[in-house]
C-alpha positions as CSV (number, residue, x, y, z in Angstrom):
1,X,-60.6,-114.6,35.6
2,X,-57.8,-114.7,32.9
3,X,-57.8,-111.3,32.8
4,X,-56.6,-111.2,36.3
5,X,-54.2,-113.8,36.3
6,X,-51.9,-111.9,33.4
7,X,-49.9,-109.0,34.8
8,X,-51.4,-106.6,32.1
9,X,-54.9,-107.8,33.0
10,X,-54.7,-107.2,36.6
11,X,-53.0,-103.6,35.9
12,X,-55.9,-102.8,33.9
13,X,-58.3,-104.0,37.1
14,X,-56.1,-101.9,39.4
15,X,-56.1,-98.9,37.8
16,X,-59.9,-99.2,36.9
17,X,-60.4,-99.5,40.6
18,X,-58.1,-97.0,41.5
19,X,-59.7,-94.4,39.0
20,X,-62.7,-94.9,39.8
21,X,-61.9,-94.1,43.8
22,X,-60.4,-90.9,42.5
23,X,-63.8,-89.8,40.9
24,X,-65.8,-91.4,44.3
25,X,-63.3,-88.8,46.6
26,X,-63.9,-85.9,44.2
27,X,-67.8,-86.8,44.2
28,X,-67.5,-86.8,48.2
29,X,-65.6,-84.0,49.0
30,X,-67.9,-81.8,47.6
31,X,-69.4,-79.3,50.0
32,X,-72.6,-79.5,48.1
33,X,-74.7,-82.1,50.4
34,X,-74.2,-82.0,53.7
35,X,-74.3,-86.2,54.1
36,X,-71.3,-87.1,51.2
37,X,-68.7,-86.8,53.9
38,X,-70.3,-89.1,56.1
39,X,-71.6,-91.3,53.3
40,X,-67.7,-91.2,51.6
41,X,-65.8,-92.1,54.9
42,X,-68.1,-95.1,55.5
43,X,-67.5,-96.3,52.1
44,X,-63.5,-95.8,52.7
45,X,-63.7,-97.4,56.0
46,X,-66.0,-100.3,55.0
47,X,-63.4,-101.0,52.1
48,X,-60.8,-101.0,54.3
49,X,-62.4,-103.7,56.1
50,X,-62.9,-105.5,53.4
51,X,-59.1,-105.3,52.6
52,X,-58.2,-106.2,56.2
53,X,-60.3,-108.6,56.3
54,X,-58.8,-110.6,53.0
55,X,-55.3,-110.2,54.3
56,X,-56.4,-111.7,57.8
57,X,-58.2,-114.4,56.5
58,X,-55.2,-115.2,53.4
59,X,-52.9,-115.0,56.2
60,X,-54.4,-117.5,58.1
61,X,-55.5,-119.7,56.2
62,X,-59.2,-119.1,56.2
63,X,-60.0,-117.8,52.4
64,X,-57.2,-119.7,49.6
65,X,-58.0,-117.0,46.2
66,X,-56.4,-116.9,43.3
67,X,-56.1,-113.4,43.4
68,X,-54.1,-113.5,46.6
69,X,-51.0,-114.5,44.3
70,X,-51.2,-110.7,42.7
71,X,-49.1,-107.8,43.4
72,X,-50.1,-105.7,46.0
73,X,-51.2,-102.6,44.1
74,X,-53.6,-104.8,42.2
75,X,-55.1,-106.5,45.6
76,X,-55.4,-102.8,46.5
77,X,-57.3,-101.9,43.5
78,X,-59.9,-105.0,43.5
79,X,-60.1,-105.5,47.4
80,X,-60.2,-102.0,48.6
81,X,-61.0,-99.8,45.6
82,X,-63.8,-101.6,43.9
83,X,-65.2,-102.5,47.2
84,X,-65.3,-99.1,48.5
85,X,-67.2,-97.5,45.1
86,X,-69.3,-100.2,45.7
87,X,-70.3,-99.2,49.0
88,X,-70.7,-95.7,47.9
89,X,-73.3,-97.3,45.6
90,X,-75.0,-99.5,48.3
91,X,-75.0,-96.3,50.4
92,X,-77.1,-94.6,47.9
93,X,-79.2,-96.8,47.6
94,X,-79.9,-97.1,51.4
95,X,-80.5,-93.3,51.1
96,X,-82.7,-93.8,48.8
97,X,-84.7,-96.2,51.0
98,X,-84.4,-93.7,53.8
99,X,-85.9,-91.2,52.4
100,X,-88.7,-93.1,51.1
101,X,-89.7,-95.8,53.1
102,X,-91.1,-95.3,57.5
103,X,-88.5,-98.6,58.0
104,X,-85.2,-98.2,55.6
105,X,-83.8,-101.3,57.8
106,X,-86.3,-103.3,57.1
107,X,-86.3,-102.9,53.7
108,X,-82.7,-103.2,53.7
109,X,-82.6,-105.9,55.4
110,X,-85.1,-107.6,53.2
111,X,-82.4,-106.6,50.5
112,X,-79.8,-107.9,52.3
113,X,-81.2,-111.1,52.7
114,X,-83.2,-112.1,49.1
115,X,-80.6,-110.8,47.2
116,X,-77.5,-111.4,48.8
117,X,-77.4,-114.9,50.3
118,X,-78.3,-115.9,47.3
119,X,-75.3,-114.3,45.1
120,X,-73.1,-115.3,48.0
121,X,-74.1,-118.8,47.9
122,X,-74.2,-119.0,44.2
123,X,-71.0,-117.1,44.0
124,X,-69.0,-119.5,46.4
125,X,-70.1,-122.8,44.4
126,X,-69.3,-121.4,41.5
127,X,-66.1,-120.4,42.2
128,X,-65.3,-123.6,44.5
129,X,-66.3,-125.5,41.8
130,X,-63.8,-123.2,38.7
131,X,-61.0,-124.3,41.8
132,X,-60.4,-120.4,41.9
133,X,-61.8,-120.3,45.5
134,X,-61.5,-122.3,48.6
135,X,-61.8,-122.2,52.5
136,X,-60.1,-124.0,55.3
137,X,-59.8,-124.0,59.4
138,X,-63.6,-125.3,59.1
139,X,-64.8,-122.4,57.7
140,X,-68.1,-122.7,55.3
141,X,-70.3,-121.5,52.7
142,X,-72.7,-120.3,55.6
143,X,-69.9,-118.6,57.6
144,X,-69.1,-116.2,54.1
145,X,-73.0,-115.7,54.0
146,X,-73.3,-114.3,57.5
147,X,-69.5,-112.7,56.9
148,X,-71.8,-111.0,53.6
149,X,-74.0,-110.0,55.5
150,X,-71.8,-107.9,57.8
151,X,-70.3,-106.3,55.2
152,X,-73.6,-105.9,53.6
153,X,-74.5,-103.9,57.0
154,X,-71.1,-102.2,57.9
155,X,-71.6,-99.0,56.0
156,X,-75.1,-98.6,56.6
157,X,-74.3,-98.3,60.5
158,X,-71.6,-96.4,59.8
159,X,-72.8,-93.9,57.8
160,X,-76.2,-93.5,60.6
161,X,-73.4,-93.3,63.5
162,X,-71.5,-90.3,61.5
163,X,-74.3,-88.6,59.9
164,X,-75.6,-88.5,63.8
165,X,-72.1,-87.3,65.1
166,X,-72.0,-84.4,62.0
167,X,-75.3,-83.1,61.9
168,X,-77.1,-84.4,65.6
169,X,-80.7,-82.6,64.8
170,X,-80.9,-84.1,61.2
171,X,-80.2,-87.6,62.4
């Protein structure tokens, strides 16, 4: 976290972020599978999300982060970037289940819910208790695991609803 909270540091992050977008676009804009479009824009849109949603909920009160105190360009690289590689990985994954498994959701959401209310849970202590996160207007732990779980979700229905509108017999 001191990293971030130097402007050097949270250069570094944003441009780490920022680069690694770059090589996600070029990876998706490949014409050489037929799903990376579909798979790519729900990342991007999923990370945007993400980034709306922080402003919304900074704005109002909601989430109090440290990193909220950050230029712009460096929110941008940790709340929109990051998070939309991420989802490109997540998405993978869920292809991966897809392809293998009679009930991806299922599994996914088996996924979704061992490993990810845990992290989120664990997460949010932790960094209640380091006093470099906080929540207000009555919102709790629970609400960010359910919130979590959303976003868990949010590409995985997106990329179903475009792969379905792109290629309709494949779907």
């Amino acid at each position: 976290m001191g990293l971030l909270q130097n402007p050097l540091g949270g250069l570094i992050i944003a441009v780490i972020g920022f680069s690694l977008l770059a090589v996600t676009l070029i990876w998706g804009m490949s014409p050489s599978h037929r799903d990376r479009r579909a798979h790519l824009f729900s990342a991007l849109v999923s990370g945007g999300v993400v980034f709306a949603l922080n402003m919304v909920a900074r704005g109002t009160g909601v989430w109090r982060w440290y990193g909220y105190q950050l230029p712009l360009l460096v929110q941008l690289g940790m709340l929109f970037s990051l998070p939309a590689v991420l989802f490109v990985a997540v998405l993978a994954g869920y292809r991966r289940l897809a392809a293998r498994r009679q009930r991806p959701f299922l599994a996914y959401a088996m996924i979704g819910l061992l490993l990810l209310v845990p992290v989120t849970i664990g997460g949010d202590l932790l960094s209640m208790s380091r006093g470099t996160l906080s929540f207000g207007k009555g919102y709790t732990i629970w609400h960010d695991v359910i919130v979590g779980q959303v976003l868990f979700w949010l590409p995985v229905l997106l990329y179903t609803r475009f792969r379905r509108i792109r290629h309709p017999a494949a779907a």
